[in-house]
N, CA and C atoms of all chains as a GROMACS GRO file, in nm:
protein
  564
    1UNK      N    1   9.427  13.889   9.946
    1UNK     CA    2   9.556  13.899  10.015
    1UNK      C    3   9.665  13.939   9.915
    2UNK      N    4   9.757  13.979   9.971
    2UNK     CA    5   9.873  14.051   9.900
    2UNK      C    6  10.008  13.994   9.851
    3UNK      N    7   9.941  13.848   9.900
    3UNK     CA    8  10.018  13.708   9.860
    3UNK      C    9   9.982  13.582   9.758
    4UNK      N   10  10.010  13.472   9.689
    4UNK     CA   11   9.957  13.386   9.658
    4UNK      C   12  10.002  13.272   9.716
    5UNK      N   13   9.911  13.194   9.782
    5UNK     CA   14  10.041  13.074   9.842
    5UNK      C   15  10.004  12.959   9.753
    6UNK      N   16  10.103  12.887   9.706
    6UNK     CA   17  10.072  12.769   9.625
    6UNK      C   18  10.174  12.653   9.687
    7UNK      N   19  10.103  12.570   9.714
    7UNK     CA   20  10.145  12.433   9.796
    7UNK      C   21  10.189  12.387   9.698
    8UNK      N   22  10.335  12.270   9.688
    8UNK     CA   23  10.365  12.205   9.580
    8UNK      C   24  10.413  12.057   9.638
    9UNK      N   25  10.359  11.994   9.587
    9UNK     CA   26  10.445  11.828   9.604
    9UNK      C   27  10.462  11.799   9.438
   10UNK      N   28  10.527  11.648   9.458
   10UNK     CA   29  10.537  11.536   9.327
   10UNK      C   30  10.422  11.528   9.282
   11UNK      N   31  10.323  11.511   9.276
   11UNK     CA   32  10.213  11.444   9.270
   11UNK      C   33  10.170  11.558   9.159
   12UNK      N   34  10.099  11.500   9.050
   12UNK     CA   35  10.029  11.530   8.918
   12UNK      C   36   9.942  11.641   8.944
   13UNK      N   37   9.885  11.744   8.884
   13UNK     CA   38   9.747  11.822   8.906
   13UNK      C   39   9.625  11.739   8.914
   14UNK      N   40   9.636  11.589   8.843
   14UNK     CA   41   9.508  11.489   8.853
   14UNK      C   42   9.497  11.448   9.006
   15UNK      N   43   9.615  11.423   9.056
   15UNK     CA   44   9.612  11.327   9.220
   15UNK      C   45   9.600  11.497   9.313
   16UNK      N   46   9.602  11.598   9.299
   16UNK     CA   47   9.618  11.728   9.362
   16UNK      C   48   9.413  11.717   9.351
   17UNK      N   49   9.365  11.708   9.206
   17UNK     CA   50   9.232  11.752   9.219
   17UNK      C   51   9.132  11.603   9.292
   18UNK      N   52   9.180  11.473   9.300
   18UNK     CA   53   9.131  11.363   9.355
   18UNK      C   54   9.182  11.374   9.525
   19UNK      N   55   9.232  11.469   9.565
   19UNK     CA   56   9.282  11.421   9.682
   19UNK      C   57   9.211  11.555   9.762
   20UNK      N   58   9.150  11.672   9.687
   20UNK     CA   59   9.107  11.802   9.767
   20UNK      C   60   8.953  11.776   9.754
   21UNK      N   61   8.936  11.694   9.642
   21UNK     CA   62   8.771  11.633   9.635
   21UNK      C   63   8.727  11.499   9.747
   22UNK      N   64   8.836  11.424   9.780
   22UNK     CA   65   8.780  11.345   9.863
   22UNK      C   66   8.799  11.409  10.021
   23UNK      N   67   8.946  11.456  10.010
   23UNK     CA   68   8.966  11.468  10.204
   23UNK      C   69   8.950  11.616  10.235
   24UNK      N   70   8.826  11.565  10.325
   24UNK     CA   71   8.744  11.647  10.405
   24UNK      C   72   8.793  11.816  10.421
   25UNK      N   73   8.910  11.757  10.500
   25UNK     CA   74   8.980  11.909  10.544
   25UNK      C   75   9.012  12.010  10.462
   26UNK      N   76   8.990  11.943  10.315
   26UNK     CA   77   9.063  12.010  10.220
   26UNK      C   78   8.963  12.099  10.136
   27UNK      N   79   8.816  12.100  10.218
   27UNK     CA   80   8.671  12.090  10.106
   27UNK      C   81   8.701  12.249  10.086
   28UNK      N   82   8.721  12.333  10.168
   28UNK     CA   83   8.775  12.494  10.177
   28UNK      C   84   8.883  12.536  10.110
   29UNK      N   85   8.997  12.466  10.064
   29UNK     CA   86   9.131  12.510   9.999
   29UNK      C   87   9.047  12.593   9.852
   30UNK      N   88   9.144  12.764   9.876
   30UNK     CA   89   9.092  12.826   9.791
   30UNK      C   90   9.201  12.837   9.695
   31UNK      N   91   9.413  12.821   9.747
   31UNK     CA   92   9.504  12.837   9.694
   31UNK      C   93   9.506  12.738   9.585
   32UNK      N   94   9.618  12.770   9.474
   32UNK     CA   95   9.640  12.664   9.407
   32UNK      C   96   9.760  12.559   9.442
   33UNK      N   97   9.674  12.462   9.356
   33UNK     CA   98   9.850  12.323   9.426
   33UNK      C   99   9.895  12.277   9.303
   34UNK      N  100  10.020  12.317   9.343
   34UNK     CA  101  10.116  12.340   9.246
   34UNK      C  102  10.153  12.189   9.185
   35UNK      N  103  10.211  12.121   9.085
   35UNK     CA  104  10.277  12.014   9.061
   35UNK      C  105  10.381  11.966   9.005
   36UNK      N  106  10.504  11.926   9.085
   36UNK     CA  107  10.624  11.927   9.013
   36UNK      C  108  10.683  11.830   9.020
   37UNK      N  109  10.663  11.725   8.917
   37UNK     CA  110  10.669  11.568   8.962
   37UNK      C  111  10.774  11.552   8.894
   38UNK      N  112  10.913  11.649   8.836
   38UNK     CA  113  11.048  11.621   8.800
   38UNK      C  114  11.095  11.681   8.953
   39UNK      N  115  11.067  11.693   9.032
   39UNK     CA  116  11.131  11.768   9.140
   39UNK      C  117  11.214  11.899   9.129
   40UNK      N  118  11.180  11.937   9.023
   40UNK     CA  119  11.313  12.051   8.956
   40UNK      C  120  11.293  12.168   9.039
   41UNK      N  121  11.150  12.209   9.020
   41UNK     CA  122  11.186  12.322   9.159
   41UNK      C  123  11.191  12.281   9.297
   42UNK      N  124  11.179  12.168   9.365
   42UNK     CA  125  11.205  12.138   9.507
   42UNK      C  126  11.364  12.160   9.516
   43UNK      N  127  11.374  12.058   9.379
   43UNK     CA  128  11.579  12.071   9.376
   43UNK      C  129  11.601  12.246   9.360
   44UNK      N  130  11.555  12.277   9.317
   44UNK     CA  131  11.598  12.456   9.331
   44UNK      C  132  11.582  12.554   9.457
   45UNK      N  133  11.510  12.473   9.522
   45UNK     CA  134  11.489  12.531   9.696
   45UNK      C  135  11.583  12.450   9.769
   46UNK      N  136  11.607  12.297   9.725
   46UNK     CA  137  11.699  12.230   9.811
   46UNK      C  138  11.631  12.153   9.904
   47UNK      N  139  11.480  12.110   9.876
   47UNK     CA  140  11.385  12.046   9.926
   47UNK      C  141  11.389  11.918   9.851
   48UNK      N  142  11.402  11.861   9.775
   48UNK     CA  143  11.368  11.766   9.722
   48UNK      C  144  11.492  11.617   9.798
   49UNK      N  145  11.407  11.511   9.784
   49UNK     CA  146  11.470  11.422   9.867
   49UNK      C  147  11.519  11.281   9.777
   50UNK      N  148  11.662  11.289   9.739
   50UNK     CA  149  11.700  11.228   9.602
   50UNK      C  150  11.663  11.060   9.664
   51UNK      N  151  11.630  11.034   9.840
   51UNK     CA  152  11.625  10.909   9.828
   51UNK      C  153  11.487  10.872   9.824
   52UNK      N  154  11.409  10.969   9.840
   52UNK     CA  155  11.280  10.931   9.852
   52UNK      C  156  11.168  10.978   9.697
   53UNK      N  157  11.235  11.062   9.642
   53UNK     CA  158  11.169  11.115   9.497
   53UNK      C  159  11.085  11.198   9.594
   54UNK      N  160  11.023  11.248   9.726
   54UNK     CA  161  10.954  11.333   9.720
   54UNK      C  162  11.017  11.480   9.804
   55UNK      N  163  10.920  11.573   9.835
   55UNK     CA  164  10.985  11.721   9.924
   55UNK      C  165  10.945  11.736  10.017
   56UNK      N  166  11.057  11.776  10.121
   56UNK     CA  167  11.058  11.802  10.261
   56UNK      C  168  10.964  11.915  10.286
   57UNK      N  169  10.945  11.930  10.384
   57UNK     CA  170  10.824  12.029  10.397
   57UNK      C  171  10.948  12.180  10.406
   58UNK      N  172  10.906  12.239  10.309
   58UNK     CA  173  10.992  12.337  10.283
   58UNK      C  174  10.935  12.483  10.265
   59UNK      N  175  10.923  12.595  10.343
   59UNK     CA  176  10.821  12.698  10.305
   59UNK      C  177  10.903  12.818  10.268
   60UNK      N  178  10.896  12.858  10.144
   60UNK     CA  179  10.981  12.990  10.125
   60UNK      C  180  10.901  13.107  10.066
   61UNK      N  181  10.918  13.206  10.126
   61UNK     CA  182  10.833  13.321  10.116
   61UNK      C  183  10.912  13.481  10.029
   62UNK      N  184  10.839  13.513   9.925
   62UNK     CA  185  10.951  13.547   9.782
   62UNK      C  186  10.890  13.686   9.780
   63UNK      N  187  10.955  13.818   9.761
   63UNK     CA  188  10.889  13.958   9.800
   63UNK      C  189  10.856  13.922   9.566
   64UNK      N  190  10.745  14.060   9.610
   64UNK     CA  191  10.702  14.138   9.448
   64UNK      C  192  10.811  14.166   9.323
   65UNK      N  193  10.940  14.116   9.405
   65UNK     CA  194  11.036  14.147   9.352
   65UNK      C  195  11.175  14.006   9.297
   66UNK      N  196  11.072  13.906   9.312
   66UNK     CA  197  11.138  13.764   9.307
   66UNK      C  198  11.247  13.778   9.430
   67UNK      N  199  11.255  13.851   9.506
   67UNK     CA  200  11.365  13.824   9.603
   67UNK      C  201  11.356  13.742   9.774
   68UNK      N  202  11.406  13.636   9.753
   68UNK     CA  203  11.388  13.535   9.874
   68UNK      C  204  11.395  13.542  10.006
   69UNK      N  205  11.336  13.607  10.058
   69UNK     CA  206  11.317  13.672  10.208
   69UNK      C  207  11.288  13.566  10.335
   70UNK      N  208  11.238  13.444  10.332
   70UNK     CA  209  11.248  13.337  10.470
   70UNK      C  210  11.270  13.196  10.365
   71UNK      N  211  11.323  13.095  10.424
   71UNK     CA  212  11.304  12.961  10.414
   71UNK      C  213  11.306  12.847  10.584
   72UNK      N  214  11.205  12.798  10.578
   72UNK     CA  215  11.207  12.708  10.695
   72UNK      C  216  11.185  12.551  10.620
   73UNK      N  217  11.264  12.466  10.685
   73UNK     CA  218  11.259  12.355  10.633
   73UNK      C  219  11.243  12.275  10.678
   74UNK      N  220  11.096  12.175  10.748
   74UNK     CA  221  11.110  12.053  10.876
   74UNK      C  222  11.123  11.946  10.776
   75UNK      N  223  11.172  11.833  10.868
   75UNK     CA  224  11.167  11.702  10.846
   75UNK      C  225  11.028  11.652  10.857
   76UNK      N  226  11.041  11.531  10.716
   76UNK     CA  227  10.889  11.456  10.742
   76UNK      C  228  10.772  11.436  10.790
   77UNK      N  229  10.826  11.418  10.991
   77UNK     CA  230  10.769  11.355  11.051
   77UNK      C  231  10.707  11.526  11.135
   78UNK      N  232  10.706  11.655  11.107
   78UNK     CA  233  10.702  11.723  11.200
   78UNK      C  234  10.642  11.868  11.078
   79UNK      N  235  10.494  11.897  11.178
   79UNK     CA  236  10.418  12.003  11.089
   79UNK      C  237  10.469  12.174  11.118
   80UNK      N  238  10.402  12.223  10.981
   80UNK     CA  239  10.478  12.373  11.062
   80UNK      C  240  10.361  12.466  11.073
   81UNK      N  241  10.401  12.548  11.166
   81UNK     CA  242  10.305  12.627  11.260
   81UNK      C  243  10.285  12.745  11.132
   82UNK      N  244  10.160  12.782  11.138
   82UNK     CA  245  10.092  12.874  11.061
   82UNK      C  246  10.071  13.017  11.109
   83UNK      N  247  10.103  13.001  11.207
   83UNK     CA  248  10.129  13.126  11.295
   83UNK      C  249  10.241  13.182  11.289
   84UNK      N  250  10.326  13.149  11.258
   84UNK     CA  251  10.488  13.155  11.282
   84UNK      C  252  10.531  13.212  11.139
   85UNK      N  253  10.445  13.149  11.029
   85UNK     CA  254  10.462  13.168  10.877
   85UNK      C  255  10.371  13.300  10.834
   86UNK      N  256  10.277  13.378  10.958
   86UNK     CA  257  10.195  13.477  10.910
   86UNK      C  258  10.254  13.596  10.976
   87UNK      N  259  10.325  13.544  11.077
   87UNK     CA  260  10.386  13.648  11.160
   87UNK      C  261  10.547  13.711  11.090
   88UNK      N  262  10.600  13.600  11.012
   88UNK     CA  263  10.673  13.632  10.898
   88UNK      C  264  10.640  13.707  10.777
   89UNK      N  265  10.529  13.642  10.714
   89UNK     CA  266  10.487  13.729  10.594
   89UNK      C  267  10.469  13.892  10.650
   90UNK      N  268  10.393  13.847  10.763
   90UNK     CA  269  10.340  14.069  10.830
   90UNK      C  270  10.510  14.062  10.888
   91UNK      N  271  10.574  14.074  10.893
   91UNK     CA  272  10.674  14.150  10.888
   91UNK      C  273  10.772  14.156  10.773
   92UNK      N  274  10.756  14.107  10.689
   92UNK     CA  275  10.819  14.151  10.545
   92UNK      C  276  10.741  14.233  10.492
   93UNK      N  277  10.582  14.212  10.486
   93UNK     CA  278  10.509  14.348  10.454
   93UNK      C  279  10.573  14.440  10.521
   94UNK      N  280  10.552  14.461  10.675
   94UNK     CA  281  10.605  14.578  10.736
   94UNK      C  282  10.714  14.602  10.668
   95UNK      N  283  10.773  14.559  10.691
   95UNK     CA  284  10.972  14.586  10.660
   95UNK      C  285  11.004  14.639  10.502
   96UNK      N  286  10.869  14.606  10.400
   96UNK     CA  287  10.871  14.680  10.321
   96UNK      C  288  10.858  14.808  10.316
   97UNK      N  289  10.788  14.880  10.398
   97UNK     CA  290  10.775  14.978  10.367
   97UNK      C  291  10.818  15.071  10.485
   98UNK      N  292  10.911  14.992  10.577
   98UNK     CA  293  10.986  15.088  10.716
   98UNK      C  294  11.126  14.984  10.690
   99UNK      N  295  11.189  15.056  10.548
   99UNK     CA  296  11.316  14.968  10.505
   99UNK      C  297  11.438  15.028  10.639
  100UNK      N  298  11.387  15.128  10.718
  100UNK     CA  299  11.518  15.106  10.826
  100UNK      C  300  11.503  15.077  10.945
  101UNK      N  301  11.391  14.996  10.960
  101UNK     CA  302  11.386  14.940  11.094
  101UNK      C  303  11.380  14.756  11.089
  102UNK      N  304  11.398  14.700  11.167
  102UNK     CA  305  11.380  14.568  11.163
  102UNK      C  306  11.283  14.543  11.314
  103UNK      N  307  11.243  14.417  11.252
  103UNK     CA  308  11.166  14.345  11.356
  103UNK      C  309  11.193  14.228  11.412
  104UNK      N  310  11.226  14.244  11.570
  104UNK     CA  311  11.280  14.202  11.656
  104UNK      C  312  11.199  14.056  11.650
  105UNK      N  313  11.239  13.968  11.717
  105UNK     CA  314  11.166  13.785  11.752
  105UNK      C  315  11.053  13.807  11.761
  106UNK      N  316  10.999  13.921  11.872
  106UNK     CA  317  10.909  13.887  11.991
  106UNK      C  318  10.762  13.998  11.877
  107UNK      N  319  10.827  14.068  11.798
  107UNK     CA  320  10.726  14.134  11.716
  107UNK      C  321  10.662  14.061  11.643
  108UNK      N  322  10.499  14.078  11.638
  108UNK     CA  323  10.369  14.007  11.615
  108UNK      C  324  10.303  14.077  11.511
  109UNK      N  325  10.296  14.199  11.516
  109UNK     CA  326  10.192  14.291  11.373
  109UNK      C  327  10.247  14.455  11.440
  110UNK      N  328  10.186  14.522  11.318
  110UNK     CA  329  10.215  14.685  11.309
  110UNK      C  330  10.188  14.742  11.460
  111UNK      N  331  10.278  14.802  11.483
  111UNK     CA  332  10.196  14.851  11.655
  111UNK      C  333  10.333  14.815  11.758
  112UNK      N  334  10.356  14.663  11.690
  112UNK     CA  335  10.446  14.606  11.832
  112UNK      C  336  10.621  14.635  11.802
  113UNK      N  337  10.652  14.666  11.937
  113UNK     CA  338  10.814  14.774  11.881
  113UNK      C  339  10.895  14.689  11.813
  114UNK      N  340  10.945  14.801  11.692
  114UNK     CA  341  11.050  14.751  11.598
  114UNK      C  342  11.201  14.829  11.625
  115UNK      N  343  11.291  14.805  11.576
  115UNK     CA  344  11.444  14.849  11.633
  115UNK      C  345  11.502  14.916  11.508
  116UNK      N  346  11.544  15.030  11.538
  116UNK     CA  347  11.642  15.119  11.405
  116UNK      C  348  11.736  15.112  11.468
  117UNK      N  349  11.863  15.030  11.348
  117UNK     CA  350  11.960  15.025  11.386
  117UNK      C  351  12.049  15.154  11.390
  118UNK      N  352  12.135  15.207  11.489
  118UNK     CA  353  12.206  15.285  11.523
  118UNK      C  354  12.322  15.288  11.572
  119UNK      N  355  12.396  15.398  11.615
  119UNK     CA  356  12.512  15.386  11.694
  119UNK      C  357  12.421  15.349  11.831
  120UNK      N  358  12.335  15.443  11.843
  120UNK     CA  359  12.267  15.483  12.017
  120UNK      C  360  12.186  15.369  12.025
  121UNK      N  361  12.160  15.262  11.958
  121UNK     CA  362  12.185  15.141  11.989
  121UNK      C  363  12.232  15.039  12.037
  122UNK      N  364  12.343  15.051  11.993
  122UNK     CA  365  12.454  14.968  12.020
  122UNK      C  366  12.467  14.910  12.192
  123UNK      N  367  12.465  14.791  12.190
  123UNK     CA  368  12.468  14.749  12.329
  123UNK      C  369  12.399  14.764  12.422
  124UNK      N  370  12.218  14.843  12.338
  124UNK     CA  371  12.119  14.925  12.445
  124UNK      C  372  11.962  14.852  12.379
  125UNK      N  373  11.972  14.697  12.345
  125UNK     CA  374  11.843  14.641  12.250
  125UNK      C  375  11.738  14.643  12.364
  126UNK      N  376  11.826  14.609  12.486
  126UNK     CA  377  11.774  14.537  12.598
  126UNK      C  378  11.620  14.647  12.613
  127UNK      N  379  11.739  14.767  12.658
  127UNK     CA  380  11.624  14.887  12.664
  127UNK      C  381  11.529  14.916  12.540
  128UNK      N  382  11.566  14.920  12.430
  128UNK     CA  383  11.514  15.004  12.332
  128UNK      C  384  11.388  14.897  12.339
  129UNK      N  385  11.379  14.768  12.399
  129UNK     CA  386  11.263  14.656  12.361
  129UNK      C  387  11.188  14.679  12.473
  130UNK      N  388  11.214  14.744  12.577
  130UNK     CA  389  11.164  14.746  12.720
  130UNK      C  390  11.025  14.817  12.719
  131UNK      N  391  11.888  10.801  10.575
  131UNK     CA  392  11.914  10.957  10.553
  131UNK      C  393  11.876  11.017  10.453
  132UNK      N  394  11.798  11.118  10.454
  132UNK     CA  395  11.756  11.223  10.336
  132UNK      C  396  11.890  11.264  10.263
  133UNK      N  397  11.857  11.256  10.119
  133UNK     CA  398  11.963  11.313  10.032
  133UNK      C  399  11.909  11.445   9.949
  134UNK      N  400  11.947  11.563  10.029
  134UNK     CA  401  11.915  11.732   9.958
  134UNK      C  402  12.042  11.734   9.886
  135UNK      N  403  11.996  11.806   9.755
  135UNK     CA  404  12.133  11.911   9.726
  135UNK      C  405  12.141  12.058   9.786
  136UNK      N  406  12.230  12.094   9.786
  136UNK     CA  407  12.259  12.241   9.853
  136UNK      C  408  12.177  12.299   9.722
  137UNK      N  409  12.090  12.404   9.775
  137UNK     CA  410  12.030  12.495   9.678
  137UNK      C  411  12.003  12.629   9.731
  138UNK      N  412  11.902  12.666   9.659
  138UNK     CA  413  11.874  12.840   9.675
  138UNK      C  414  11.878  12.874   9.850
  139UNK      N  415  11.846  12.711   9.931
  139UNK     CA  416  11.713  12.754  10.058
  139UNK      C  417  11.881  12.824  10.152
  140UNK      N  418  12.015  12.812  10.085
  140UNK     CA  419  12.118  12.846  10.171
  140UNK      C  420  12.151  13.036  10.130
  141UNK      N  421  12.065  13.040  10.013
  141UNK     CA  422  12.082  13.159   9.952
  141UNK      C  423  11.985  13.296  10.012
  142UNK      N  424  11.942  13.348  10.116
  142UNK     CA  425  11.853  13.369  10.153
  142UNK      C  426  11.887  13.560  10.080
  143UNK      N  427  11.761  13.637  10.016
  143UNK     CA  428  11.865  13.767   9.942
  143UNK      C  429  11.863  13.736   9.821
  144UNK      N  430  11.882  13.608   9.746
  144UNK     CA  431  11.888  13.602   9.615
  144UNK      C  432  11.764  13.588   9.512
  145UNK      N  433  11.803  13.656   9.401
  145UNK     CA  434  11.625  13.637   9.356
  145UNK      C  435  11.623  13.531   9.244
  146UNK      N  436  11.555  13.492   9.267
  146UNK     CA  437  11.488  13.362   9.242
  146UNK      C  438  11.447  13.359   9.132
  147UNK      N  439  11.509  13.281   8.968
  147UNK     CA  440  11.466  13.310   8.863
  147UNK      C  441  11.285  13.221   8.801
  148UNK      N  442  11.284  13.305   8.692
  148UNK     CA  443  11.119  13.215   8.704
  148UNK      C  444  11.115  13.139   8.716
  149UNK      N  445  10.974  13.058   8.712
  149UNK     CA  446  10.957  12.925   8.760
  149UNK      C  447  10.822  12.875   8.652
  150UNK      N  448  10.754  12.790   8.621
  150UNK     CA  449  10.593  12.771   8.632
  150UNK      C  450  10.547  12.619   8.670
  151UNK      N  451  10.471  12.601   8.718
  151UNK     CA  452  10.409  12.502   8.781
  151UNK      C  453  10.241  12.461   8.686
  152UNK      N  454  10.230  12.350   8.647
  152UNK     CA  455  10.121  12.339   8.619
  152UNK      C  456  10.028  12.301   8.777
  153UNK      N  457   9.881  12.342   8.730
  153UNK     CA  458   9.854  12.389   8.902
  153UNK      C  459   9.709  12.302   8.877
  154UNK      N  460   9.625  12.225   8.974
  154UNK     CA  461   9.485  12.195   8.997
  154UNK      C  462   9.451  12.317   9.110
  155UNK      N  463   9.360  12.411   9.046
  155UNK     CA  464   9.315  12.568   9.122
  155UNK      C  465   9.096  12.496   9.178
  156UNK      N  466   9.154  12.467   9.311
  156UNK     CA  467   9.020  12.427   9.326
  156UNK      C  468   8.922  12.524   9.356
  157UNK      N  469   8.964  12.637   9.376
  157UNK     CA  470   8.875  12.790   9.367
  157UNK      C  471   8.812  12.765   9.241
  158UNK      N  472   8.848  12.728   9.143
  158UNK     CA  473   8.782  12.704   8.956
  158UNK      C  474   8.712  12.592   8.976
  159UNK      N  475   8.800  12.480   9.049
  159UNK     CA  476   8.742  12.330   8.985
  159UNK      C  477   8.810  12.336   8.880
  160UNK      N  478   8.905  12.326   8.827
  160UNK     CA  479   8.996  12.352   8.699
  160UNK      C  480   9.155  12.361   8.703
  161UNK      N  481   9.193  12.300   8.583
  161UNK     CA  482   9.356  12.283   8.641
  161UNK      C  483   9.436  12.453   8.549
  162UNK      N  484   9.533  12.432   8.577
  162UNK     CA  485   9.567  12.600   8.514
  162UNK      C  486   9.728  12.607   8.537
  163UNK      N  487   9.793  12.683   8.497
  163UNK     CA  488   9.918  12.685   8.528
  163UNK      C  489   9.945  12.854   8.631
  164UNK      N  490  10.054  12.797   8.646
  164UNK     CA  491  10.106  12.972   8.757
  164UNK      C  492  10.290  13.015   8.753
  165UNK      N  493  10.294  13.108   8.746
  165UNK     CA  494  10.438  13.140   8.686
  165UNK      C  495  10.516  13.227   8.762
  166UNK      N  496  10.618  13.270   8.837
  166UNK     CA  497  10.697  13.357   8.927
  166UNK      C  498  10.683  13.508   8.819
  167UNK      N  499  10.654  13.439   8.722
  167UNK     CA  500  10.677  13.613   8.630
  167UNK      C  501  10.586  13.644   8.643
  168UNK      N  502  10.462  13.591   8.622
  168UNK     CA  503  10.315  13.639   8.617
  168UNK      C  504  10.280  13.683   8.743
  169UNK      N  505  10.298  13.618   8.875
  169UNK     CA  506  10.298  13.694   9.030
  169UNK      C  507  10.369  13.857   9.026
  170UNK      N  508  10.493  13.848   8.994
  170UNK     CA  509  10.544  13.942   8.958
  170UNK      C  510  10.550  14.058   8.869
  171UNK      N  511  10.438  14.074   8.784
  171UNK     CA  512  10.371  14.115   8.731
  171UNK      C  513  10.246  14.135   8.803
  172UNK      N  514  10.222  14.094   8.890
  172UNK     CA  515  10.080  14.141   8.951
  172UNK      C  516  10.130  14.235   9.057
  173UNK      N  517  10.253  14.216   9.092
  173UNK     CA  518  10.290  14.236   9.283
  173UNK      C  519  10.257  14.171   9.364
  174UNK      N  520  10.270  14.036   9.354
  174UNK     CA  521  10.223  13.992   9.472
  174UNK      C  522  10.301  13.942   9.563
  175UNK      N  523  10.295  13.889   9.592
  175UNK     CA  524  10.422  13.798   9.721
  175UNK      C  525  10.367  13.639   9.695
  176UNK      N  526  10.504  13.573   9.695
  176UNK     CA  527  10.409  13.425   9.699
  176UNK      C  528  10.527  13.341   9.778
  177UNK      N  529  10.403  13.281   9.856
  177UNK     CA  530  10.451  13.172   9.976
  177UNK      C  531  10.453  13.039   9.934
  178UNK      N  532  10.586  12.969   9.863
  178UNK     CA  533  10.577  12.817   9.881
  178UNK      C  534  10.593  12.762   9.974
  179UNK      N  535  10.501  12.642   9.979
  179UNK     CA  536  10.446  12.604  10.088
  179UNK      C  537  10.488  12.388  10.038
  180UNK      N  538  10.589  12.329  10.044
  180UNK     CA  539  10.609  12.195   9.990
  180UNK      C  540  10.584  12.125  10.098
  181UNK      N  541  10.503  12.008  10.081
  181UNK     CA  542  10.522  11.874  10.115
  181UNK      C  543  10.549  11.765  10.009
  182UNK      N  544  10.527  11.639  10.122
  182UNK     CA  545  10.628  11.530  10.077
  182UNK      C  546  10.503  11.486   9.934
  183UNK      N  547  10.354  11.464  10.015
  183UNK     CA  548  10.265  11.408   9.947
  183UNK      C  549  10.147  11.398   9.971
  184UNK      N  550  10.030  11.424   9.835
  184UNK     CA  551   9.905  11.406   9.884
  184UNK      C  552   9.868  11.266   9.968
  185UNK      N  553   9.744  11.320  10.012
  185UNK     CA  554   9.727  11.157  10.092
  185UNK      C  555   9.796  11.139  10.166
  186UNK      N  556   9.871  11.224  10.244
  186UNK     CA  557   9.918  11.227  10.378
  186UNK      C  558   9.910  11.375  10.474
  187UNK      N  559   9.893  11.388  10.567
  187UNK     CA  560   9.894  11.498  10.662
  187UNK      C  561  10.017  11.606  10.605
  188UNK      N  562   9.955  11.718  10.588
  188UNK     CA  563  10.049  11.793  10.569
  188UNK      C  564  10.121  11.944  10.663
   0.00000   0.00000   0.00000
């Protein structure tokens, strides 16, 4: 893939390799997990939780070019959809390389209509999505 | 109440200076480090992905 995703919490590279060796779900994880137990980069996303010492579930997705293209950020108690985070990445791919069009909500992968902004636009999305 | 500081996640556009993470890479079985320069140097794109903590649902 044309990405690397690396998961990061508090927790040591020792408790990262005891915790993908025992739980089950984890027997497949091919990414690496990251460890940043000063919180310094959570505090640099604005994830880190000064009352709890640990990070909010925070996902930010960074082009070839260090430049910061999505951040979604849930609370604690609430998981985030993986679908939602792939349908993001394929449209920053796209959008790389069709830098004058954008992709509308409802766009899913290459194929499904994207919008060039225009004058003959203007006030006409309704149609141009139809 | 959660206590965030305002950071980059309000900055959306800005690029993001390096970083490195010492890393457990279970593709190896081996621990290793990983760096925003070294991605960047490859071309790649990279998705952080944070939770709170191992040993809990993530």
């Amino acid at each position: 893939m044309a990405a690397e995703i690396i998961t990061v919490s508090t927790d040591t590279k020792f408790v990262h390799l005891a915790w993908q060796r025992e739980e089950k779900d984890l027997a497949n994880v091919k990414y690496p997990m990251g460890s940043d137990p000063t919180g310094n980069l959570a505090r640099m996303f604005g994830v880190y939780d000064e009352a709890t010492g640990l990070a909010l579930r925070g996902t930010f997705i960074i082009s070839p070019e260090s430049k910061l293209l999505n951040a979604e950020v849930n609370y604690y108690n609430m998981g985030r959809n993986i679908d939602e985070l792939m349908r993001k990445f394929k449209a920053n791919l796209y959008l790389a390389k069709k830098t004058d069009e954008g992709c509308p909500s409802k766009w899913k992968e290459e194929g499904d209509k994207t919008l060039k902004p225009s004058a003959k636009l203007v006030g006409r999305v309704h149609e141009a999505l139809k | 109440m959660a206590e965030v500081c305002e950071c980059l996640a309000c900055h959306i556009g800005v690029t993001i200076p390096d970083f490195k993470l010492e890393t457990y890479e279970p593709a190896k079985g081996d621990f290793g480090e990983i760096s925003l320069e070294a991605l960047k140097k490859n071309k790649k794109w990279t998705i952080l992905f944070f939770y709170p903590a191992d040993f809990t649902f993530v």
